[in-house]
NUSEPA-109463 format. One record per residue (C-alpha): x, y, z; residue in one letter. Coordinates in steps of 0.05 Angstrom, whole numbers, padded with zeros to 5 digits, always signed. Example, Ala and Ser with C-alpha at 12.3 -4.5 7.8 and 13.67 -1.06 7.14 Angstrom:
2
+00246-00090+00156a
+00273-00021+00143s
This chain:
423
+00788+02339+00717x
+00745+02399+00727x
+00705+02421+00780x
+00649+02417+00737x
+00662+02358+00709x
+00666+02318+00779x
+00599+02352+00798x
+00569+02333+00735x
+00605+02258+00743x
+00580+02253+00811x
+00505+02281+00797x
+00496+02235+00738x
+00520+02173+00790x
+00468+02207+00850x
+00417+02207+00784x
+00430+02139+00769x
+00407+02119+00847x
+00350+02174+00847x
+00328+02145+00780x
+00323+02072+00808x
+00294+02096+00871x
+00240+02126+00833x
+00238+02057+00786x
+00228+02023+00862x
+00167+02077+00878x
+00141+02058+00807x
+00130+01986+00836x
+00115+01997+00899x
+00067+02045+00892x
+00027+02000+00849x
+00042+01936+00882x
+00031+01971+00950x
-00017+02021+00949x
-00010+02083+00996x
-00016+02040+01058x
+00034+01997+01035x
+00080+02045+01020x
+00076+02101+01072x
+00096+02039+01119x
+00159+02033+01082x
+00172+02096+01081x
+00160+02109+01156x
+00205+02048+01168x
+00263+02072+01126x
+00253+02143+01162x
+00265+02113+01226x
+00331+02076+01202x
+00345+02142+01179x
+00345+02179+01250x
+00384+02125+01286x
+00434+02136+01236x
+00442+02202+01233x
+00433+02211+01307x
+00482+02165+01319x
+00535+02175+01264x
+00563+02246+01308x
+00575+02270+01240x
+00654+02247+01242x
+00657+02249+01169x
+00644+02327+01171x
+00687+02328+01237x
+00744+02299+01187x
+00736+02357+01139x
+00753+02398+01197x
+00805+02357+01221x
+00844+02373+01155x
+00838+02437+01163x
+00856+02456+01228x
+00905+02395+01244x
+00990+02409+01242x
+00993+02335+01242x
+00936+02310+01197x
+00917+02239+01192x
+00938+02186+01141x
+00875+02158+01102x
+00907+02096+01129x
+00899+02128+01203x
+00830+02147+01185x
+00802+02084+01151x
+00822+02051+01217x
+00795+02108+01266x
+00722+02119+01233x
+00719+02049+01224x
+00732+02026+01284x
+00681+02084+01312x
+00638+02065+01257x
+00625+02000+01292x
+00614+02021+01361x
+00570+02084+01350x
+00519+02039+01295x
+00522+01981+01351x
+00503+02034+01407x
+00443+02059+01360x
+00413+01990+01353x
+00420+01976+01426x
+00385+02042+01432x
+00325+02030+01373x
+00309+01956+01423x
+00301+01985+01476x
+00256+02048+01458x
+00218+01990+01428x
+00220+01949+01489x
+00205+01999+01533x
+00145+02031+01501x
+00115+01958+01472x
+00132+01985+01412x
+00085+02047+01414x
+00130+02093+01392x
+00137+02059+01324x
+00063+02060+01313x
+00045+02009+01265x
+00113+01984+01252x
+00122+01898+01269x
+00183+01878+01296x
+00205+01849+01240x
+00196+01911+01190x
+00232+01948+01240x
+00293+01897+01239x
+00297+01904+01172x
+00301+01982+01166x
+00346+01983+01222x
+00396+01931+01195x
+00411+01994+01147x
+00442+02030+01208x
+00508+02017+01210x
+00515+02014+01132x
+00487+02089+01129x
+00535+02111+01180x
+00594+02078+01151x
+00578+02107+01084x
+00575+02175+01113x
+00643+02176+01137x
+00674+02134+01075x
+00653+02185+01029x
+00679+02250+01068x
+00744+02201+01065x
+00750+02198+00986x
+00725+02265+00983x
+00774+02297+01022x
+00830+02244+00987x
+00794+02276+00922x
+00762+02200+00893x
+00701+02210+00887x
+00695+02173+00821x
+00709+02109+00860x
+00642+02125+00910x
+00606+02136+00837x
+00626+02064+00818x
+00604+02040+00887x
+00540+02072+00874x
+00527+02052+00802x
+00540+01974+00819x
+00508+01975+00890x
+00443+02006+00878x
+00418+01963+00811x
+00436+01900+00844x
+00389+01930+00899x
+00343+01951+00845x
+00339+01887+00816x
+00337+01852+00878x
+00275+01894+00891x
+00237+01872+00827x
+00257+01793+00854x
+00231+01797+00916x
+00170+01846+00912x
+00147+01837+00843x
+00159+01767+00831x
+00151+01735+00892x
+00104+01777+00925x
+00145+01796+00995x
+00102+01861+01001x
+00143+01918+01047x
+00194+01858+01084x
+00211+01848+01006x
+00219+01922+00995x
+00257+01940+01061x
+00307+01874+01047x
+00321+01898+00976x
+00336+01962+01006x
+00386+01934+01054x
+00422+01889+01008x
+00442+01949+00952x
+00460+01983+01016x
+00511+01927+01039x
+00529+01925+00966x
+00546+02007+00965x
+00593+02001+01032x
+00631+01942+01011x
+00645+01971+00942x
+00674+02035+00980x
+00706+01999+01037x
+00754+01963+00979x
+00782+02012+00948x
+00787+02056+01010x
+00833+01991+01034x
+00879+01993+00971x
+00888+02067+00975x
+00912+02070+01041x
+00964+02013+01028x
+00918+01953+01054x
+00918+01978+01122x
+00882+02009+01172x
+00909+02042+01239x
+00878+02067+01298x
+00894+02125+01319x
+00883+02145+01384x
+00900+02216+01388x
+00858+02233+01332x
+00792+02205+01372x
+00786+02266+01418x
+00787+02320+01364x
+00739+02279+01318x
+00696+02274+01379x
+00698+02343+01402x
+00690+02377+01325x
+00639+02322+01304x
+00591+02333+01367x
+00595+02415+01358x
+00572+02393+01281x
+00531+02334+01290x
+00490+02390+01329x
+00469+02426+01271x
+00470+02354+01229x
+00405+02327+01280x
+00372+02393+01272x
+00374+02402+01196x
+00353+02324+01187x
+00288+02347+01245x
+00283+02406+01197x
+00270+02344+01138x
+00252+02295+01174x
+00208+02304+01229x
+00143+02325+01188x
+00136+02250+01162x
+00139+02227+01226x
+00090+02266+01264x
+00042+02263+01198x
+00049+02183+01209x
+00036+02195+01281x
-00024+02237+01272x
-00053+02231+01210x
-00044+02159+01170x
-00001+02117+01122x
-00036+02144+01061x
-00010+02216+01080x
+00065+02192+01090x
+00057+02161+01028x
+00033+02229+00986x
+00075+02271+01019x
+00140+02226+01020x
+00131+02221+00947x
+00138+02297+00941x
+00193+02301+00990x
+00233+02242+00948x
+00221+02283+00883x
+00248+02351+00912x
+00307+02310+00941x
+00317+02288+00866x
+00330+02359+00846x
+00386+02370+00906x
+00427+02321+00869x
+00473+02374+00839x
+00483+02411+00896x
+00501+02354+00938x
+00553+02335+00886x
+00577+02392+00888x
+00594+02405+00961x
+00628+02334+00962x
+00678+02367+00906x
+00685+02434+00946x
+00699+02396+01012x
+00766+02363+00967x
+00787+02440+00943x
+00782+02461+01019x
+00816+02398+01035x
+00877+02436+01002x
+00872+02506+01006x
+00847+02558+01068x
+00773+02578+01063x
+00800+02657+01047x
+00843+02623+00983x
+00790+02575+00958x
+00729+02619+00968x
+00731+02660+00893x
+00734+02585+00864x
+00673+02568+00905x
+00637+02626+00893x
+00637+02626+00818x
+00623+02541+00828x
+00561+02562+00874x
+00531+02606+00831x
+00532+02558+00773x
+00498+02507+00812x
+00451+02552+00843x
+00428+02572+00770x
+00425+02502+00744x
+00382+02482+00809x
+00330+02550+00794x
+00329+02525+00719x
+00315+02452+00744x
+00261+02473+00785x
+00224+02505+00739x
+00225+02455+00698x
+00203+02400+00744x
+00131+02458+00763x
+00117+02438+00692x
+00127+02374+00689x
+00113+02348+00754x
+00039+02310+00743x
+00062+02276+00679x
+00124+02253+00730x
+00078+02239+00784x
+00021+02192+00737x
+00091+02159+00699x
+00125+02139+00772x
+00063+02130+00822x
+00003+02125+00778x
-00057+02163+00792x
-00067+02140+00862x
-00012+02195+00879x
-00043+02252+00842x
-00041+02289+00916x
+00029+02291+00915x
+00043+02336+00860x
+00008+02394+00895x
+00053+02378+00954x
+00114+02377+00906x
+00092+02446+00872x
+00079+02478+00937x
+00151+02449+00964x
+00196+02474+00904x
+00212+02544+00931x
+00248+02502+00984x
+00300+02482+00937x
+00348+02543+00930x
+00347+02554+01002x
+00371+02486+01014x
+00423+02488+00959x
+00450+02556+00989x
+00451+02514+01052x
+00486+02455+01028x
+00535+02496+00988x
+00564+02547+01044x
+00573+02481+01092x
+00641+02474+01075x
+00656+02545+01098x
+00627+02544+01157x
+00662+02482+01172x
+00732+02503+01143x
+00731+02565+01188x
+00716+02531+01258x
+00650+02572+01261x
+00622+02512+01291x
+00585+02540+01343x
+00552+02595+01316x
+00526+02551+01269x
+00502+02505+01316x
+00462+02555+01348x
+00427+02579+01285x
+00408+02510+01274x
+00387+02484+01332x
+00346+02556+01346x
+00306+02546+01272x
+00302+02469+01292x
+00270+02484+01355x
+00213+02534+01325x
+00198+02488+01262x
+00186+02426+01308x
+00146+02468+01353x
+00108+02496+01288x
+00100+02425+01264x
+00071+02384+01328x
+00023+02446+01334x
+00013+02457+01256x
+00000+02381+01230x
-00059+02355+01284x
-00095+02425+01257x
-00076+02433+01183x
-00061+02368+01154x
-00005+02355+01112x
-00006+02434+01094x
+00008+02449+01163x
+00070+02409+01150x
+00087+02444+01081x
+00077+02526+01097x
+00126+02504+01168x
+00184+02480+01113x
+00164+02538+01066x
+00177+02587+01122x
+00246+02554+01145x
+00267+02534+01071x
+00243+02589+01030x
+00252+02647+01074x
+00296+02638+01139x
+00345+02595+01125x
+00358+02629+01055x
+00379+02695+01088x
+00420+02675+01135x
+00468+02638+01091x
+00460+02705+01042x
+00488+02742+01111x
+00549+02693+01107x
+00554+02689+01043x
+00573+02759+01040x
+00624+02760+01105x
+00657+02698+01069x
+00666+02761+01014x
+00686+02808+01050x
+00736+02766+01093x
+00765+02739+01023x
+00771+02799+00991x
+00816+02833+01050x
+00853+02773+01050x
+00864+02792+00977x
+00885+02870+00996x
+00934+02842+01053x
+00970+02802+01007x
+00969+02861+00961x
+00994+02909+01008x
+01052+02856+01031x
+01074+02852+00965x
+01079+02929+00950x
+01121+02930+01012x
C-alpha cells in the first residue's frame, strides 16, 4: 500500500471521528447553549492536560527507541512495557488531579462540580494508553487496525451521546459519559489486536524502562509545551473571561483541528518509514510526502475561509456566529502547524532531542507569558494574534531552518555514498 494511500486511509478514519465530533457539537450546542457547552469543553481540556502531562510522551520515546536501539524491543516486549507504565503514570495523574482539587477546594477548576470533573478525568488513562498503542502499530506499520478501532469506537460513543443527552436529557454529565465510553470503546479495540500481533503476550521488559524514560522526558518536554502552545488559551479565557467565550472560541479551535487531519495521518505513516530506514535514507521519500500534504492542507484551508459560516450556522446554529471570525482569523495557523507536525519524526529520528526541547519550551514560555498578559486586556483576540504570532510566523521558520539542514545533511549523505562507490 502506498504512502498516500495509508494517509488518505487514515485521514478518512480521523474524518470519520472529526465528523461525529462535530455531529456531537451539532447537539450540544443546541441542547446546551454556550454555557453549557464551554463547561464541557473546559472539562474535557482539563482531562486533556493530565493526560498529556502525565503520558512522558513514551510513545514518541519508542520511535526513538527503534532508531537508536542495537537490541530493539519485541512489540511483545513493548505491549507489556507501555502497558504496564501506562497504568502507573494515568494512576499517578489522577492521584495528582484529587489533590489539586482538594487542596485548592476546587478553585482551580473554577466552575467545574466534582462530579463533571470525574467524568472528564476517567478519560485519563484511556488517552494515555491510546497514545502509546498507536506509536506501537505505527511503528509495526498497522495502522489500518487503529482506523477500525476508531471507526467502531467513536459511533458507539456518538450514538451513546444522542441516548443520553438528547433523549434523556443528562445535560454535560450525559455529554462527558458519552465521551468516555467511545473512548473505552477506541482502547479496547486497539489493545486486541495489539495482543494477537505480538503472539498473545506481553513481557516486561526491564531494561528497556530507563531508555524510554530518559528519551520520553527529553520529548515529553517539547510535547507539554506545544499542547500550552494549544491549550492554555482556553483555559485562561475560562479563567478570566466566561463559559460563553470557551464555547466560541473552542468551536474555532475544534474546526482548525479538523483541517490537521491529514497531516497528522501523515506523520503516523512517516514514523513506520523511519521505523525502517535512517533519517538521511528516508528523508527524499518524506520530502516529496510533505510537500504533498502541505499543498493539500493550503488548498483545504482556503476552502474552509469560504465556507466557514455556512459550516458554523449547519454545526452550531446561529448562537456561534462569533466563532467563525475566530476560525478565519486562526487559519494562517494551519501550515505552520502542519510543517511542525510533519518534521517531528526527524527531529526525533536524529536524537536532536534537546535542541528541540529548548526551542519549545523557549516559544512556550513567551506565548504563555503573552497570553496571561494578552487575554485579561484583549479578550479572546488577545488569545488569537498570541497563536498567530507563534503559529503563523515563529514556529513556521524554524522548522523551514531544519527543513533545509535535513537537505543538506541528506544530500551529502547522497555524495558520500557516491564518492565510495567511484572508489
Amino acid at each position: 500500500m502506498s504512502d498516500l494511500r495509508r494517509i488518505v486511509m487514515m485521514s478518512v478514519a480521523r474524518g470519520y471521528g472529526m465528523v461525529l465530533s462535530l455531529g456531537t457539537l451539532f447537539v450540544s450546542a443546541r441542547l446546551l447553549g454556550p454555557q453549557g457547552r464551554g463547561e464541557f469543553a473546559a472539562a474535557m481540556a482539563w482531562a486533556a492536560l493530565f493526560a498529556t502531562l502525565f503520558n512522558l510522551s513514551l510513545g514518541q520515546a519508542l520511535q526513538h527507541r527503534l532508531q537508536s536501539a542495537q537490541s530493539k524491543p519485541t512489540l511483545a516486549e513493548q505491549l507489556g512495557t507501555l502497558g504496564g507504565m501506562a497504568a502507573a503514570l494515568a494512576a499517578a495523574a489522577l492521584l495528582c488531579a484529587c489533590m489539586l482539587y482538594l487542596g485548592s477546594g476546587g478553585a482551580l477548576f473554577k466552575g467545574l462540580s466534582p462530579a463533571l470533573l470525574l467524568l472528564a478525568l476517567g478519560a485519563v488513562p484511556l488517552l494515555v494508553w491510546e497514545q502509546y498503542a498507536s506509536n506501537m502499530l505505527a511503528a509495526a506499520a498497522q495502522t489500518g487496525l487503529l482506523n477500525r478501532a476508531q471507526y467502531i469506537g467513536r459511533s458507539a460513543g456518538f450514538a451513546v451521546f444522542f441516548l443520553l443527552v438528547m433523549y434523556l436529557g443528562l445535560g454535560v454529565p450525559g455529554a462527558l459519559a458519552s465521551q468516555l465510553i467511545g473512548q473505552f470503546l477506541v482502547a479496547a479495540l486497539v489493545l486486541l489486536p495489539l495482543w494477537q500481533l505480538a503472539g498473545s503476550s506481553a513481557k516486561w521488559a526491564r531494561r528497556e524502562v530507563l531508555p524510554l524514560l530518559r528519551s520520553g522526558v527529553v520529548i515529553h518536554m517539547t510535547t507539554v509545551s506545544a499542547f500550552l502552545l494549544d491549550q492554555v488559551s482556553i483555559l485562561l479565557i475560562n479563567h478570566d473571561l466566561g463559559k460563553s467565550d470557551v464555547g466560541f472560541y473552542q468551536l474555532a479551535q475544534q474546526m482548525v483541528a479538523l483541517l490537521l487531519i491529514v497531516p497528522q495521518s501523515a506523520l503516523m505513516v512517516i514514523y513506520g518509514g523511519l521505523a525502517k530506514a535512517s533519517p538521511d535514507a528516508f528523508w527524499p521519500q518524506q520530502k516529496r510526502l510533505a510537500k504533498k500534504v502541505l499543498a493539500g492542507v493550503a488548498g483545504l484551508s482556503l476552502f474552509a475561509y469560504l465556507v466557514a459560516p455556512w459550516m458554523v450556522a449547519l454545526v452550531a446554529g446561529h448562537a456561534f456566529d462569533p466563532s467563525v471570525a475566530m476560525f478565519r482569523a486562526l487559519l494562517p495557523t494551519i501550515l505552520g502547524i502542519s510543517l511542525a507536525l510533519l518534521m517531528t519524526p526527524q527531529w526525533i529520528g536524529r536524537g536532536m532531542l534537546k535542541l528541540n526541547t529548548a526551542l519549545t519550551i523557549a516559544t512556550s514560555v513567551v506565548v504563555v507569558g503573552a497570553s496571561y498578559w494578552a487575554i485579561p486586556r484583549y479578550g479572546v483576540d488577545g488569545a488569537i494574534n498570541v497563536r498567530l504570532a507563534a503559529y503563523a510566523l515563529w514556529i513556521p521558520l524554524a522548522q523551514l531552518v531544519f527543513w533545509f539542514w535535513c537537505n543538506r545533511r541528506a544530500q551529502a549523505g547522497v555524495a558520500t555514498q557516491a564518492g565510495k562507490g567511484v572508489d
